[in-house]
N, C-alpha and C positions, 0 to 999 in steps of 0.2 A: 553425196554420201550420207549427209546427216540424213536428209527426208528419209534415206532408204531402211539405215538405221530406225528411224521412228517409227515407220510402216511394220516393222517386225515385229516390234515392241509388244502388241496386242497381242500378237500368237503365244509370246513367253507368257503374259499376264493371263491368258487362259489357263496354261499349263501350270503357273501357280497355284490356281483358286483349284484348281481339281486334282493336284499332287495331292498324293497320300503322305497322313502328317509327319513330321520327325522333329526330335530334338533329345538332352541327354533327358538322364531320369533329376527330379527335383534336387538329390543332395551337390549333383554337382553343377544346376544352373543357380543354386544358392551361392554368390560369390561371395568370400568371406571378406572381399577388400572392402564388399562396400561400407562398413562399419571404420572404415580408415581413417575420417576424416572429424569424426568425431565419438569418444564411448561414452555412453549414460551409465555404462554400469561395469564393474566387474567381469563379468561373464561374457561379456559381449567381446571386452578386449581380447580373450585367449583367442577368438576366431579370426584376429588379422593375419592372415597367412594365405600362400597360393597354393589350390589345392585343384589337380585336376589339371587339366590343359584345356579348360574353356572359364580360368581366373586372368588377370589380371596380368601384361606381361613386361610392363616398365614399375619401377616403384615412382614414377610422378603420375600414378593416374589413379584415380580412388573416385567414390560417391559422398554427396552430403545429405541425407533423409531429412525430411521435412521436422522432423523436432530441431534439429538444428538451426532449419531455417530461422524459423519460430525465434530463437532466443540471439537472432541478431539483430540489434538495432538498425533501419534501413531508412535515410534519408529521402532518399528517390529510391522508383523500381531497380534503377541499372544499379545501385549498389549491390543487387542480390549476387553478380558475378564476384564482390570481394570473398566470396564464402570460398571462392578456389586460390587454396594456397598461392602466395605468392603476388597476388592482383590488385590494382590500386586503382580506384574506378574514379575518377572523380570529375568536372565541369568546367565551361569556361562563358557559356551563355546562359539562356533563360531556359525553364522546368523541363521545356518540351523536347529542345533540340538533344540527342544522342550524347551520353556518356563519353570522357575520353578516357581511357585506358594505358593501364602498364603492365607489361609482364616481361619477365627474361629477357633484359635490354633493352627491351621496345617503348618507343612510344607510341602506341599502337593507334594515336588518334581516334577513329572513332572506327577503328575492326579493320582495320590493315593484315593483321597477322593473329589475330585472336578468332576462331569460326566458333558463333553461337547459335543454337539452336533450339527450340521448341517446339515438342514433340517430332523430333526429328529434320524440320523444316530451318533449312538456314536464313537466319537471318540479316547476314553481312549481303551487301549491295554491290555487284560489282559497275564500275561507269558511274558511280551515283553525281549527282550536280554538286555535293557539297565534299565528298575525299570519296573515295576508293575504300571500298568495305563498307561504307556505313551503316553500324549496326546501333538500332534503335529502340529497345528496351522498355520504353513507357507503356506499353502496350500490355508488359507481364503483371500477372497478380501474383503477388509473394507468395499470401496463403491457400492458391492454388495447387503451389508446384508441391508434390509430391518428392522425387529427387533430381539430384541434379547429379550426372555423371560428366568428371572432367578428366582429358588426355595434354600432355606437353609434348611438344615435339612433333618429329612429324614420321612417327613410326607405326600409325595405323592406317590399312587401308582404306576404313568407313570414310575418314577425313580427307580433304579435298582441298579447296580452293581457300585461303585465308587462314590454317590451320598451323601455316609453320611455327610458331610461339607454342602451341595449343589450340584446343577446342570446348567446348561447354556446351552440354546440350541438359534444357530441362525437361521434365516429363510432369505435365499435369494427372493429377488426379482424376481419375475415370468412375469413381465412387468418392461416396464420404459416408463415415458414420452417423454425422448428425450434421442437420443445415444450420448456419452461423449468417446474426447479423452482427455488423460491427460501426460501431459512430465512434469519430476520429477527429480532435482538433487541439489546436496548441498554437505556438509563439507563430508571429507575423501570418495571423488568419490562417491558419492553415486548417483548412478542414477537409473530411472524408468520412463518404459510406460505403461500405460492404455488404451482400447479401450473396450468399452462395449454401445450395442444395443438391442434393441426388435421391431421385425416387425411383421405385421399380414400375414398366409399364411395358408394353408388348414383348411380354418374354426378355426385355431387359432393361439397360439402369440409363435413364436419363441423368443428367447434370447441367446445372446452368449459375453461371456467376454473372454479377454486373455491380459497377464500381465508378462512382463518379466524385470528383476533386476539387478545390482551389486551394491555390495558393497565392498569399499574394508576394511577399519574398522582403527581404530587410534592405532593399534597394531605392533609393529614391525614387528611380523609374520604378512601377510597383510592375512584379512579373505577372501578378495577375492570369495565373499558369490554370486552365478550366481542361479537365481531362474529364472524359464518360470511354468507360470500357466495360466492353460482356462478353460472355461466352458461353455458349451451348454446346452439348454433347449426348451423344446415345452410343452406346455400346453393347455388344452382346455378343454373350459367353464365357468362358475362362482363359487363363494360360494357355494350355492345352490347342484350344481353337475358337476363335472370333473374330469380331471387327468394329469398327467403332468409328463415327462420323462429326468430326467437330467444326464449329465455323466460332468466331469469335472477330469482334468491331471495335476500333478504338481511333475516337479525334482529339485532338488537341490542339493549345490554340494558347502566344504567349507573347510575355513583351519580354524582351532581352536587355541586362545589361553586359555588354562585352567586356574586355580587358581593355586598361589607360592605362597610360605612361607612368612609371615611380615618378617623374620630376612633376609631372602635372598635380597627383598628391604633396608632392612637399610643399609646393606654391602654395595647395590650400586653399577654398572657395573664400573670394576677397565679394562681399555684395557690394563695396563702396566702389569697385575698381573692376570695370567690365572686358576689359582687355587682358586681362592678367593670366588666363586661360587657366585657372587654378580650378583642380576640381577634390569634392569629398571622397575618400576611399571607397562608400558605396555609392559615386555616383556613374554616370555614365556620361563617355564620349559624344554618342548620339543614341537620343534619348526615344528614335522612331524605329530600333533593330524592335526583331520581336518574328514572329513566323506563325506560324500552323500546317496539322501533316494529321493524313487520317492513315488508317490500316484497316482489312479486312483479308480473310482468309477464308479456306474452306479446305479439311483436308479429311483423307479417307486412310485409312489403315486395314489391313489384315493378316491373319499369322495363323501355323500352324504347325503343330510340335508334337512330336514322339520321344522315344526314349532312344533315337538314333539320328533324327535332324530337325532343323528350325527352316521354317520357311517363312518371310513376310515380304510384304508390299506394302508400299506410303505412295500415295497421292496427294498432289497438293494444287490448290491457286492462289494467291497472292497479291492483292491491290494494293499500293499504298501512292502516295502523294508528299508533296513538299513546298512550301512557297515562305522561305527563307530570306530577312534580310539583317544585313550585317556589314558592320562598318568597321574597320581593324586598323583602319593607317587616318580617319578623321580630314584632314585638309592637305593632303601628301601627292595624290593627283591631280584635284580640281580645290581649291582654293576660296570657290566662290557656292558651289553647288556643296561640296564635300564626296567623300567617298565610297556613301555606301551603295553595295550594292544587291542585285535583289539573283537569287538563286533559286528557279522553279522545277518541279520535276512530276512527270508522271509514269507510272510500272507496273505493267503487269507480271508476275512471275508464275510461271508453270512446272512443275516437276516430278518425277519417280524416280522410286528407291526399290529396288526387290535385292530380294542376299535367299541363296538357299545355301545351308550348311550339311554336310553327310560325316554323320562320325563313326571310324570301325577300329575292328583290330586287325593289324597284322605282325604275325609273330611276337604276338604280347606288347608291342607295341600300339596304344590309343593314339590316334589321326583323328584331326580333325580337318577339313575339307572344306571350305566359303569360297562360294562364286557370288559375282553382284552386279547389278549395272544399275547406275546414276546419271539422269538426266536430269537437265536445266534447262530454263529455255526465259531469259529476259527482253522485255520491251520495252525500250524507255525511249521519251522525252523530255529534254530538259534543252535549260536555256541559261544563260548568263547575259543580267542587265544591267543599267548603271539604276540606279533612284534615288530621289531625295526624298525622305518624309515619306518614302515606303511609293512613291510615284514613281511610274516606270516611265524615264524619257528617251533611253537609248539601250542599241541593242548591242551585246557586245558578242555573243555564242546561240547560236541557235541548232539540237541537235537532235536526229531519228536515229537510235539503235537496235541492233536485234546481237543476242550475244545468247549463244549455245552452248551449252559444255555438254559431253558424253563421258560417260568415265567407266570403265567395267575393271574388277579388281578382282585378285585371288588370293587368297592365304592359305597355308598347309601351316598346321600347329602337331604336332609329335610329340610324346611326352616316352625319351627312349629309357630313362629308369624314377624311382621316385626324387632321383633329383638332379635329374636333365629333363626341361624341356628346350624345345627351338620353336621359333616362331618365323616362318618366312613368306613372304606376299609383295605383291608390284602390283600397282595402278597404273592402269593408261589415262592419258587426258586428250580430248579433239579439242579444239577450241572454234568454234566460227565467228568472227566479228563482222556487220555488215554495220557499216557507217555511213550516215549521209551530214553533211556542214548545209544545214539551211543558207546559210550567208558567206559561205565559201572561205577558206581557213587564210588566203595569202589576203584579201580584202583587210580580216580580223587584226595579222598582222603590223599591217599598214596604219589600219587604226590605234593598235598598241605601242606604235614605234611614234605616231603624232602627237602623244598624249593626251590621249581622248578627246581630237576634235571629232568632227562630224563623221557618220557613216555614210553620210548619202550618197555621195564619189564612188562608194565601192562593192554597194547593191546591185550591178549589172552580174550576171549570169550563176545565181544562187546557188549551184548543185554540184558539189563534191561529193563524191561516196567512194567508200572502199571497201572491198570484199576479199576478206583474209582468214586463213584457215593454218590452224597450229598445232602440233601436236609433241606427248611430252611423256614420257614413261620413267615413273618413280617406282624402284626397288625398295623394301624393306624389311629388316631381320631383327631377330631378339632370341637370346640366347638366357634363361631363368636357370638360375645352380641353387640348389638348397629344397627346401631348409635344411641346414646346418647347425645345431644348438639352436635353435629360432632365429638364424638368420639367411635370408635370402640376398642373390645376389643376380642382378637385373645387367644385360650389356645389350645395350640400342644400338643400331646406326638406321639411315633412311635420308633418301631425298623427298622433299617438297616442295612446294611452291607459292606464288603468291600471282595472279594476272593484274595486269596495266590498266589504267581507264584506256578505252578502246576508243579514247577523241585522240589519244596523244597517237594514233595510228596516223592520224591526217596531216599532223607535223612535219615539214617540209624541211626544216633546219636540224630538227632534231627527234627525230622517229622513236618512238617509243617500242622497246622489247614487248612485244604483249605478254609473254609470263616470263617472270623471274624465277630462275629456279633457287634454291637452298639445299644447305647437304647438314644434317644433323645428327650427332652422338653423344652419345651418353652414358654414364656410368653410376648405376644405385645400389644403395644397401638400405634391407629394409631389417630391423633386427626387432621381435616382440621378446628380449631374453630374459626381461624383468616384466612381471606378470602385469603389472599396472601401467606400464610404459612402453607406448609405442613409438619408433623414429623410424624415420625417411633420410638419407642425406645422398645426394642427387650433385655429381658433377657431369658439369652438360657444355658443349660446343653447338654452333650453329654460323654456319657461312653463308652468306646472300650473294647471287650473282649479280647482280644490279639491285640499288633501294628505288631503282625508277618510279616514282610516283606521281599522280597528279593531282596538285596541290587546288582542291576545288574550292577554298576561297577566296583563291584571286584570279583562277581562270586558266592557270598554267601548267604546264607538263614540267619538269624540274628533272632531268637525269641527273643520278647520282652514282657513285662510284661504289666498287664492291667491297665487301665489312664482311667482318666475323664479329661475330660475338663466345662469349666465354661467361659460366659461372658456376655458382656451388647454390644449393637449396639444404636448408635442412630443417624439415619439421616432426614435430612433436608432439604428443598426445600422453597425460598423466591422470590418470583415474585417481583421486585424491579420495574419495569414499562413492559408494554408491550415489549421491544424489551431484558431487560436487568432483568437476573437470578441469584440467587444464590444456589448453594448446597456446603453442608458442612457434611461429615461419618464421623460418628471415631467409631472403635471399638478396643475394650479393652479386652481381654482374659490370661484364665493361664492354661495348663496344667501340670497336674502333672502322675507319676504313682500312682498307688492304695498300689503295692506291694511293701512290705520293701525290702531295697537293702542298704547293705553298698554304692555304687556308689552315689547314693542319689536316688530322685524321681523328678526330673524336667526330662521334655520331653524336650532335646533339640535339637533344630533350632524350635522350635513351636512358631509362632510370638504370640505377648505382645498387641503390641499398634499401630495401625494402621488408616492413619488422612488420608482423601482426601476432598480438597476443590477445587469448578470452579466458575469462573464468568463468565458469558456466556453470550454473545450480537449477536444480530439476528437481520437484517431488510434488508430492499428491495435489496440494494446496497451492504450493508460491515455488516461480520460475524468476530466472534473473541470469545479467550479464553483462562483465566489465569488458568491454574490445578499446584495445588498444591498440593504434597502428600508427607507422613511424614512416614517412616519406622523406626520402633522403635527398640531399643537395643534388642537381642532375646538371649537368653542361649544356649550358644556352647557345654555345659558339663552336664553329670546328675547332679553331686554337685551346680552344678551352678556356680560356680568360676569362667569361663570366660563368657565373653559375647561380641558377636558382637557391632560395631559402630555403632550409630544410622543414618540414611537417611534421607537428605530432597534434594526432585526434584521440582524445579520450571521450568515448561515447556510453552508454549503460540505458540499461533500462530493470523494471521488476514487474512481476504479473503476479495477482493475487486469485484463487477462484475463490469467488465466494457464493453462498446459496450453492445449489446443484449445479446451473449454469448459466450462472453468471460467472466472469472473469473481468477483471479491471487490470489495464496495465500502462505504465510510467516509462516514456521515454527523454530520456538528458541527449542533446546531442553538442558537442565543444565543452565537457564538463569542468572543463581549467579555465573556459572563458580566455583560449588563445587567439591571439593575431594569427593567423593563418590566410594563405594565399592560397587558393586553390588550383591554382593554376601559374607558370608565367615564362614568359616569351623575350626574347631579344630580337627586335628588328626596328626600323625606321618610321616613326610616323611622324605628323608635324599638327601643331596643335592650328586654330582659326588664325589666332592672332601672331604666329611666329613667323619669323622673316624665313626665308629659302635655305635650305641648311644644307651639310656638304656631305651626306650620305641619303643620295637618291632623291636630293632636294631636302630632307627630313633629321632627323636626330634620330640617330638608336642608341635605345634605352629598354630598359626593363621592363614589360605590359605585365601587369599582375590584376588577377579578380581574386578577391576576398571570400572566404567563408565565411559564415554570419557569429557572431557571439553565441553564446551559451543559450540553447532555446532547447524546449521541449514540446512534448505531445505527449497527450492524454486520450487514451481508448477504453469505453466497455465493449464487451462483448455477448452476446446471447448465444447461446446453442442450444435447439432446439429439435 
């Protein structure tokens, strides 16, 4: 049914390219939300409001414009997703490996439940060798993105697989006014160039970036983090009607320090006494983790718009790679070799997106009308080894998948007086998983249950596969009242979902659901009633049908039981004078599970309480900005009994122009010079020198990595 589906595919895509154009007239594809998320001025604020029934139709969803980006200080790429209210992006390895994330209860690991995108291509990994979603970010140029438009919840139909939490999608720049080079270096080596232009040539606007890195990192083991990333593009036309061709390359290549035990820090590196297993706050367990992962892409766009409908098409391909190793439990399985091991991966990914929109009147009634259909189509291999010293001696997973998704979605939006609109649409989902176990899944078991003696016993007859087909149909509605004195008032509800690594299909004991579905609502007030002051405040529910995950780095499928989650959001926006801003998020959430469990029912690492505040100044000359963000204590254990330290980053930076263009700018990042843990975990490891302990052989304890002291970076800039 899929091939036959694909085969047709081409006939729609003709019928695209040679549809007569449509879309509304400019004042109302001008959404006034997108100025939501940040004002630079006075004037800008009045136009937070929803106008039209092709604006904006939950109050958690809004735009951030690239001046925004601009005046945030950004440690790594994958910070640029904190710019979405409520989101706490932070690490637990070395420069390369993917961001871990938090939002609306989640710990979202590394894009479980967060779908990120650029220029409309998703980035989240479904099956990946290392978790489920993994979304990878180093790959983005900050001062590339033009904006970034973000959704919570799971009540749009564009959104799809990994979206329940939200979604984020960036959109590059397809022009620029002037080309800019940029030289970049600061505390523990860290150095960086930039060079990015756009010129006019065949009837249209070429563009091209490239960006290459090191870092070497405050870590005894040095990360020694080497990043080169570029991108090309050609485009031609307007709004109205064009297209545009972009490919962009990015490798990377790192040494990791992972997370260690709190009691192995309090011991303290002893040189006189070699058994004492005491290690430095930055140092590392095993000192041979570290990885490298390339990407490349190449995607095609087209659109075409009247004053009655929007038509487009995205094409995409998508390479990337992985060869990951990583140690978490140190001498807990093998004693003598240790336990790291090596995670390799290879992917092709292929996709289309086309949406046509028809908007009319009937009986003074404005309709608006979106059809769509979304393909995906991935190919991976990957594996799971044992290594020491980054030496691969055994084999623990060896795996071929092909994993499709089809999804065709429709919305009708009505707008029946100036202050009712409705918003209603349902997505289908097909799922196909085809799986094969190079090494046969009950062999692996066997091996798992020996504790990791030899495979050799259980290499007779290689070839499990499984061919599985799923299907899943999400409804979604929104109901917008207002404005009301300037204030609107938003009612969500929607199902979504989240799909299984497609290895946990081969599980004999314990099978994995391939999608998980979610049921999400919500309740917002967006009020602009005092002219300088914008708010949001957002009470939200979300229920999971299963947290079924698989846990890729240690090799396992892990069912869990079904949760809800609950919380309030509320942010804020103060125009304090024309040059000089303020925003201030907090949101506050709890999940729990549903199902009784001696263990308890707290979902943990699900973040609590999550604060970010900026003050942000803007004018001709000199730019600046204080962020402030508060990570709050999170439950390490179902019982709840432990709990992580809580976070606060103070970060800032200032930008000077001076000459015509030239620009100089100052980043501080830990400006209190806090202890900070960027990260930390409860589970069982055992150190070289500790005898056999009575949880899993091991001790659990508290695994924490450290954010560095107070460091900075120093950039000029040229624009030319």
């Amino acid at each position: 049914m899929i091939k036959k589906l694909i085969s047709k595919l081409f006939i729609i895509i003709i019928y695209f390219i040679n549809m007569y154009p449509i879309i509304s007239d400019e004042n109302e594809i001008n959404n006034s939300s997108k100025s939501s998320n940040l004002i630079t001025n006075k004037k800008d604020l009045t136009k937070i409001q929803v106008k039209g029934i092709r604006d904006r139709h939950s109050a958690s969803e809004g735009y951030i414009v690239s001046e925004t980006i601009k005046l945030k200080p950004l440690y790594n790429a994958g910070e640029i997703a904190e710019l979405v209210p409520g989101v706490i992006s932070t690490g637990h390895s070395g420069g390369g490996k993917a961001n871990q994330s938090f939002l609306r209860g989640f710990n979202l690991d590394h894009g479980t439940d967060f779908a990120n995108s650029v220029d409309g291509v998703v980035v989240n990994n479904p099956s990946h060798t290392h978790g489920q979603g993994y979304t990878d970010l180093n790959f983005v140029i900050p001062e590339l993105v033009q904006e970034i438009g973000y959704k919570k919840g799971v009540y749009s139909v564009e959104d799809g697989n990994f979206s329940s939490a939200g979604s984020m999608n960036m959109k590059y720049f397809t022009t620029l006014k002037k080309g800019s080079i940029k030289l970049e270096g600061g505390s523990f080596d860290h150095r960086r160039a930039l060079v990015m232009d756009s010129f006019q040539s065949l009837r249209g606007t070429f563009i091209y970036a490239g960006e290459s890195s090191f870092y070497k990192g405050p870590y005894s083991t040095p990360d020694n983090y080497k990043k080169s990333n570029s991108v090309i593009g050609y485009s031609f036309g307007d709004e109205s009607k064009g297209y545009s061709i972009k490919s962009s390359a990015y490798g990377g290549k790192w040494n990791a320090t992972n997370q260690i035990p709190e009691r192995a820090i309090e011991r303290g590196r002893n040189p006189y006494s070699l058994d004492n297993d005491g290690l430095g706050r930055f140092e590392s367990g095993d000192t041979s983790d570290g990885g490298k992962s390339n990407r490349v892409s190449t995607t095609f766009e087209a659109h075409k718009n009247d004053s009655r409908t929007n038509s487009k098409i995205l094409v995409y391909n998508v390479y990337t790679d992985l060869d990951l190793f990583s140690n978490f439990t140190f001498y807990l399985k093998n004693q003598v070799r240790g336990d790291q091991i090596q995670q390799k991966e290879y992917r092709t990914t292929s996709g289309l997106k086309m949406s046509h929109s028809i908007s009319h009147l009937f009986f003074d009634l404005e309709i608006l009308n979106t059809f769509g259909i979304q393909l995906r189509r991935d190919y991976i291999q990957n594996g799971l080894y044992l290594s020491e010293n980054r030496n691969q001696y055994d084999k623990l997973k060896e795996n071929r998948i092909k994993e499709v998704n089809f999804s065709p979605f429709y919305e009708n939006r009505i707008k029946w007086t100036d202050k009712i609109k409705t918003v209603v649409g349902v997505r289908g989902e097909i799922f196909n998983f085809l799986v094969e176990d190079r090494m046969g899944l009950q062999r692996y078991d066997e091996y798992r249950d020996t504790n990791f003696l030899s495979l050799g016993s259980y290499l007779e007859n290689p070839n499990n596969k499984i061919n599985e087909t799923v299907k899943l149909i999400n409804p979604k509605g929104s109901l917008v009242l207002g404005p009301f004195n300037k204030v609107e008032i938003f009612f969500n509800a929607g199902y979504g979902f989240h799909s299984n690594d497609a290895r946990g299909l081969l599980r004999s004991d314990s099978k994995v659901t391939p999608l998980s579905r979610t049921k999400g609502k919500e309740i917002g007030i967006h009020s602009y009633y005092y002219k300088n002051i914008s708010t949001n405040l957002v009470f939200w529910t979300l229920d999971l049908e299963s947290e079924l995950v698989f846990i890729g780095d240690e090799g396992t499928t892990e069912p869990t039981r079904s949760s809800t989650r609950k919380g309030i959001e509320f942010n804020n926006i103060l125009v304090i004078t024309s040059h000089l801003s303020l925003t201030a998020d907090i949101s506050v959430s709890r999940a729990k599970y549903i199902q009784y469990d001696t263990l308890g029912d707290t979902v943990p690492l699900s973040a609590r309480t999550i604060f970010n505040s900026s003050l942000n100044y803007s004018s001709n000359k000199w730019g600046g900005s204080i962020n402030y963000k508060y990570f709050g204590s999170r439950p390490l254990t179902e019982d709840d009994s432990v709990k992580s330290s809580p976070a606060t980053y103070l970060n800032g930076m200032v930008s000077y122009l001076f000459f015509e263009d030239w620009v100089g700018r100052v980043e501080v990042f830990n400006i209190l010079n806090s202890r900070i843990d960027r990260i930390q975990y409860y589970y069982p490891t055992r150190l070289r020198n500790e005898p056999v302990g009575p949880e899993e052989g091991g001790y659990n304890d508290r695994v924490v990595s450290p954010f560095p002291g107070r460091n900075f970076r120093v950039s000029v800039v040229h624009n030319f």
